[in-house]
N, C-alpha and C positions, 0 to 999 in steps of 0.2 A: 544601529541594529534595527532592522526592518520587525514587526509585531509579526509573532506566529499566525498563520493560517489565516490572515486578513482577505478582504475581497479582493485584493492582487495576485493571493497563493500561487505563485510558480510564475506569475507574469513577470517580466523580468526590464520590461519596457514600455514605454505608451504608447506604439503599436500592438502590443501583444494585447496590452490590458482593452485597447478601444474594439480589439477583433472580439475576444471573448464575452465583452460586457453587451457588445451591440450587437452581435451578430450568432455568438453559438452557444449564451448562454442559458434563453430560453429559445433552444429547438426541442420537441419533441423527442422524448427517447422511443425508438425500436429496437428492442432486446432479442434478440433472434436466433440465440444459444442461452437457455441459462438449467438450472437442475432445480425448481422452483417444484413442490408439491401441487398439483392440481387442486387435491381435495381441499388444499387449506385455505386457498383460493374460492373453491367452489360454497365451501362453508362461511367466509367471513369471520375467519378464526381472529381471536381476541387474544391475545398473548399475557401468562400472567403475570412474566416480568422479562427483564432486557434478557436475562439469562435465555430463555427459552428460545428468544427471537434473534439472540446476537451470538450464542456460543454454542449451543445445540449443532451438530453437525456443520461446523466450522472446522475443518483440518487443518487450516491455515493458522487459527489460532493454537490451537490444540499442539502444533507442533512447537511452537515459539514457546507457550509453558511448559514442554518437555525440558526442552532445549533449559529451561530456565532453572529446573530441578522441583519439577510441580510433582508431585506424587500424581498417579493416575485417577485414583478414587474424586478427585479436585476438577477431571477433565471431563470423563466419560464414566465416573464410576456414580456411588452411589454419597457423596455428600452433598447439601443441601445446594438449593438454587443460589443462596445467599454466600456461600462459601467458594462455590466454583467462582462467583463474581468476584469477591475479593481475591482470591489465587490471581484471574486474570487482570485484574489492576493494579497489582501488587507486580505482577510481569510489564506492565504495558511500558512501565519508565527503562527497562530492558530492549525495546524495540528498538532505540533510536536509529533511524538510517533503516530501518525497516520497512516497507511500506505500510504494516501492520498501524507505524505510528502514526502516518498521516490517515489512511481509512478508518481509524479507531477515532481521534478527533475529525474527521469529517461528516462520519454519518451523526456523531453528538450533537454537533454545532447543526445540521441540517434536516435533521429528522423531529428533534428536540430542542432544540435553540442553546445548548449546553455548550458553554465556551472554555468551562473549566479543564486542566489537563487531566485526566484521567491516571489516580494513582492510588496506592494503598489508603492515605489520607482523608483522596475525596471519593473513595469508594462506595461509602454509606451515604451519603448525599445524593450523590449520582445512581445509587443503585434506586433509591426509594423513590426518584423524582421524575427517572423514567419510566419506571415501572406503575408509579400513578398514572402516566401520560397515556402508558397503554392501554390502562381501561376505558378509556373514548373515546367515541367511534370513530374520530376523524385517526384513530393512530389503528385501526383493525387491521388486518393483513390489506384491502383493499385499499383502506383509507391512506396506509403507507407509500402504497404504491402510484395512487393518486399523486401524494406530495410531489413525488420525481418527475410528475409531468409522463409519467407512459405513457402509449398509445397500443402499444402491442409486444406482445412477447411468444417466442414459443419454448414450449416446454422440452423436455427429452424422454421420450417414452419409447417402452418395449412393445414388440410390437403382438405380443399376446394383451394386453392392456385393451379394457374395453372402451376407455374414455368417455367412459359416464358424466365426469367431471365436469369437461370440457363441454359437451353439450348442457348439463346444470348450468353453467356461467353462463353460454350464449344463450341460451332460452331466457336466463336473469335479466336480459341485457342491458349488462354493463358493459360501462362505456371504453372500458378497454379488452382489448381482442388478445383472447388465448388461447392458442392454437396448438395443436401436438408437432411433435415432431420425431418420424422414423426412425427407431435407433435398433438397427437387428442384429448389435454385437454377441449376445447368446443365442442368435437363430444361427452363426457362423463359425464359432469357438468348439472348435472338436479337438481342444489341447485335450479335455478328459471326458470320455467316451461315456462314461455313466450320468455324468453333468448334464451332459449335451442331450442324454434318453430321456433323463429328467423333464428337460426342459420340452422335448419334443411331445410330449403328455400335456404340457401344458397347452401347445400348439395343439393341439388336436383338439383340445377342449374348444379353444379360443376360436378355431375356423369352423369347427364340425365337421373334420376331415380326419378319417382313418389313416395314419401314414404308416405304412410300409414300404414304399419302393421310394428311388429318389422322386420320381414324378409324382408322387403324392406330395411331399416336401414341399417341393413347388408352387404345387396346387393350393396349399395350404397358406404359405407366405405369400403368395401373389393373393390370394383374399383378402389378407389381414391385410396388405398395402393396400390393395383396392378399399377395405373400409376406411385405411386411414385418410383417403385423396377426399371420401364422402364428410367426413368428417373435416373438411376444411386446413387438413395438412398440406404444406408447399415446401418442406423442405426434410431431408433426410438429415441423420447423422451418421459418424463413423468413428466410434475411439479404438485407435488401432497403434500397436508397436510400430510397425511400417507397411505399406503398399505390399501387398503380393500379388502376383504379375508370372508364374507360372504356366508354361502353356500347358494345357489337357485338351481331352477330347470329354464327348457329355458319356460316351462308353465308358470310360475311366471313373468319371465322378461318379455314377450309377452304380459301379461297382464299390467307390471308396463308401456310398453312404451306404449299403448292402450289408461291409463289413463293420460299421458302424452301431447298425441295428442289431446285430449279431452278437455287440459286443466287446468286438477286437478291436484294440488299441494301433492305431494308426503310425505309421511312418511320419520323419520328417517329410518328405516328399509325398507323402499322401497329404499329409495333413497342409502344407501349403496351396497343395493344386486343388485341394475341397476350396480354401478359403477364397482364394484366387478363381473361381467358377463364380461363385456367392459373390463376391465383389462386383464382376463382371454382370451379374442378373439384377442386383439391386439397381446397377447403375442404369442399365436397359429400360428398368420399370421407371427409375426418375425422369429420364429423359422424355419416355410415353405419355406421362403425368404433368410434367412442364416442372419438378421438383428443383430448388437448388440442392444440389449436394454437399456435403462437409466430412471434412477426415480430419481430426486431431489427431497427427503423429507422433510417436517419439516419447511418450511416458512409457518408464519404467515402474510396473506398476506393483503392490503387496511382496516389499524387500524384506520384510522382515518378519520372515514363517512365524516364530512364537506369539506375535503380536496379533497376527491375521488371524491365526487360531483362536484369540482370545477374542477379540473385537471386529471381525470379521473385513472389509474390503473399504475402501473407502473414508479412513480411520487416521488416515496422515501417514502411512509409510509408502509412499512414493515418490520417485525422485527423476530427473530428465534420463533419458539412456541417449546411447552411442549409435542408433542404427543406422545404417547406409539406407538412405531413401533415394537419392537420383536417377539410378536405372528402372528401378521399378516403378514407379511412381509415373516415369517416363513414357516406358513402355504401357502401362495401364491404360494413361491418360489418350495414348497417340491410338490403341486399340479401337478406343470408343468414340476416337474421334474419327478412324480411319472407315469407321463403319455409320459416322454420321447417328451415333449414341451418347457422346457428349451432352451432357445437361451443364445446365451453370454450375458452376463446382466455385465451395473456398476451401484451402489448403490450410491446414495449420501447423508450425514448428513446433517442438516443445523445447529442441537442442541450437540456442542460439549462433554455433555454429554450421548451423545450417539455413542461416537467415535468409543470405546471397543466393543459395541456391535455389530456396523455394521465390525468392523474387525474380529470379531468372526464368525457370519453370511457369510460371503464366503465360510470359510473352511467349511460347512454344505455342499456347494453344489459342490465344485470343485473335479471332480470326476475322471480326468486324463484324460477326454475327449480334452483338449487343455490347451496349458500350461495358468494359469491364467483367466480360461472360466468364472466366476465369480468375480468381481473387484468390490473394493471399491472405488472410487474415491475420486479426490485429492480436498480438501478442497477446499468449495462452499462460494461464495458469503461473509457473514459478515466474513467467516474463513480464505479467500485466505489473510490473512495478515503472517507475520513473527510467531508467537506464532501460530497461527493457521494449517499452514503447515508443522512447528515443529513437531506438536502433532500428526498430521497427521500422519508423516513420521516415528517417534517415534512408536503409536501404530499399525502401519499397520509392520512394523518391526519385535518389538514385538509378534503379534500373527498372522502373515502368511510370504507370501514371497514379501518383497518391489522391488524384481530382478526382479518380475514378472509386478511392476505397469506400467499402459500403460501411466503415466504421466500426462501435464500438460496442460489445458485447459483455456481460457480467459473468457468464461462466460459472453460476453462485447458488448457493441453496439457503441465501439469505435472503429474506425482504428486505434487509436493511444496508444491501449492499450497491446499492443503485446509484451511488457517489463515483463510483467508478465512472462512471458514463461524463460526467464532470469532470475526473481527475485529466482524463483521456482528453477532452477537451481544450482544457488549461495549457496542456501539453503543447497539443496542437499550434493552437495558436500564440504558445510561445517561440515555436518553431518558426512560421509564418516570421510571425513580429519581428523576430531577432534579423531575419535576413532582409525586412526592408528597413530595418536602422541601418545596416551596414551595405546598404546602398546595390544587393545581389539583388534582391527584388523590386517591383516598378511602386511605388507610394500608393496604388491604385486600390484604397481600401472597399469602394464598392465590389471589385470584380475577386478580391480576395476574401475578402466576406462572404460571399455569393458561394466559391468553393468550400468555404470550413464551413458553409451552411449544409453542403451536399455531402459534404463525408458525415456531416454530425448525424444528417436524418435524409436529407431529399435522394440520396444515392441507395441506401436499402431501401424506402418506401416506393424508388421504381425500378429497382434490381430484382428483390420477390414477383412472385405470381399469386399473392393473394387476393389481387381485387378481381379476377379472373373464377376464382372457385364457385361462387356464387353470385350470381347475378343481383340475389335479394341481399346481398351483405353489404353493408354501405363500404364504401373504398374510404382506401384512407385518403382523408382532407388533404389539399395543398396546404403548403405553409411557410409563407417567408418573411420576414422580420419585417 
């Protein structure tokens, strides 16, 4: 019986373990999707115990203690920080086959030196001994993030967001780079009409732009992206059900946001062909900007009305959906590239039966214009588990080039979630390893090294356009083992 969680975890061979130890275990992480608070960042926040900084807006876990028959006051409600932790400890021997169980002892053992298994038992132990840890500075929100070897991250922000924050931290300057990132899913969400006026108030605030017509709109988000490009943003996002890909005219859309301001609640067919313009302009401006684009597809997102009344979005009731994304998707992509508006774009599944397709779907658009201009990215959310990044890495193998993927990303609104970036790794190069034992691949550990160094970090640090933003920003260092 092999010991849990040792320094071989997942290696499965001496190939795998020699790629991982020598080669992609200290690479630098670039985090380049994650949902990380700026201010807490900007502040240097001290956390005053694991509670705060490991189950605080964790839906991940939150869900698994449902699932386990945790009352809710234990989760998100109102009993003590010391109580929610024991609930979640007293769950964690529940996970097994989870990957809850392996991220749960991995950030222990790596953050905290903590080897113990995590259970109702050692709860008080473990509660008191991290949460000492926390109050020194080398464990502050930055000092955390230190440990993992970061180098850069970007954030996900709206795009009325002034990003005070962000500028606090580089003017700080500290040694790792946080950067925004354009996220204008409620500058394009007209499912509800009074939502959407709402929010368009607050746009107006944010750009100093009176909007009334559609070409005000415009006016007003192409400022706010203009400030974000000043601000040292390089990459958009998009959390979106599916691609819309409806054809209109800009007469059309003039009028849908007319009856908008008005008011009036929109058609299916209206309200696709607004979204499907919006998609179509973000992309324009990334492209102008030198932006990578990103589209998370395929969550089905706030299933369970009474809960989202209570606890509002965001809360763990979301689950993958069923949408057809290939025609549109297609069609969007061939738009923007037929017009020479294509930016670097990564795609993201959420419906693992749609793996193949969206691995197929790159090679439609990668045109030689940059190595890997078009990326699938590394399995999202329900998928970032063990079976899930397998398959990942499997069919993006399969049917394109994996030497090209820009790697691995946290998707997380933990500091203490950065193990991932590690798990992913292990992965990796158990995959590698296993195929040169069984003699499919060449023994050539320099040149296969050299690749799992490039997906781990040298492939995003020269797939972005951040050392381009500012000439006085140091670029990111080379770095090879």
């Amino acid at each position: 019986m092999k010991p849990f969680l040792d320094e071989h975890f997942l290696l499965h061979n001496k190939t795998a373990q020699e790629l991982y130890h020598g080669y992609a275990k200290d690479m630098p992480v670039i985090d380049y999707h994650n949902h990380l608070p700026p201010n807490e960042m900007a502040e240097d926040k001290q956390f005053e115990n694991i509670t705060r900084v490991w189950l605080n807006g964790d839906h991940y876990k939150w869900r698994a203690m449902r699932t386990n028959g945790v009352e809710e006051a234990y989760i998100t409600g109102d009993k003590s920080d010391w109580e929610k932790f024991r609930a979640w400890a007293a769950t964690v021997p529940y996970t097994l086959r989870n990957p809850l169980y392996h991220w749960t002892h991995l950030e222990l053992q790596r953050y905290f030196g903590i080897t113990d298994i995590l259970n109702a038992d050692s709860a008080r132990a473990i509660y008191d001994r991290t949460s000492a840890l926390l109050q020194q500075k080398e464990f502050s929100v930055r000092g955390l993030l230190e440990q993992m070897n970061v180098k850069l991250l970007c954030t996900t922000d709206d795009p009325v967001d002034n990003l005070a924050y962000h500028r606090q931290i580089r003017e700080d300057g500290w040694k790792i780079k946080v950067l925004p990132a354009f996220r204008p899913d409620k500058a394009m969400n007209v499912d509800h009409v009074n939502g959407f006026n709402n929010y368009l108030t607050q746009l107006e605030k944010a750009a100093d732009i009176s909007i009334s017509t559609y070409n005000d709109y415009l006016a007003a988000l192409k400022k706010r992206h203009d400030f974000f490009a000043e601000n040292y943003c390089g990459v958009s996002d998009h959390g979106l059900e599916e691609v819309y890909a409806e054809e209109y005219t800009q007469t059309e859309i003039a009028g849908i946001f007319a009856k908008i301001r008005s008011g009036g609640e929109l058609s299916l067919t209206e309200n696709r062909k607004f979204k499907s313009a919006m998609l179509v302009t973000f992309a324009e401006w990334d492209w102008e900007k030198g932006f990578v684009q990103q589209y998370h597809l395929g969550a089905l997102r706030n299933n369970n009305s009474r809960m989202l009344s209570q606890l509002g979005p965001d809360t763990g009731w979301d689950s993958i959906g069923d949408f057809s994304q290939a025609r549109a998707l297609a069609k969007f992509l061939d738009r923007l590239d037929r017009n020479n508006t294509l930016a670097k774009t990564i795609i993201y599944n959420l419906n693992p039966a749609d793996n193949e397709l969206f691995a197929t779907m790159i090679g439609n658009f990668n045109d030689g214009s940059a190595a890997g201009k078009i990326q699938w990215g590394s399995a999202w959310w329900f998928l970032d588990q063990k079976d899930g990044m397998t398959k990942q890495l499997n069919a993006l193998s399969n049917m394109g080039l994996v030497s090209k993927m820009v790697g691995m990303l946290t998707d997380s609104r933990s500091f203490l979630s950065f193990p991932r970036h590690e798990y992913f790794r292990r992965l990796l190069c158990n995959l590698f390893g296993e195929e040169v034992e069984n003699g499919e691949l060449p023994g050539d550990i320099p040149w296969i090294g050299k690749i799992i160094q490039d997906i781990c970090y040298n492939n995003a640090k020269n797939y972005f356009n951040w050392q381009s933003l500012d000439k006085t920003e140091p670029a990111l260092a080379e770095t090879s083992n």
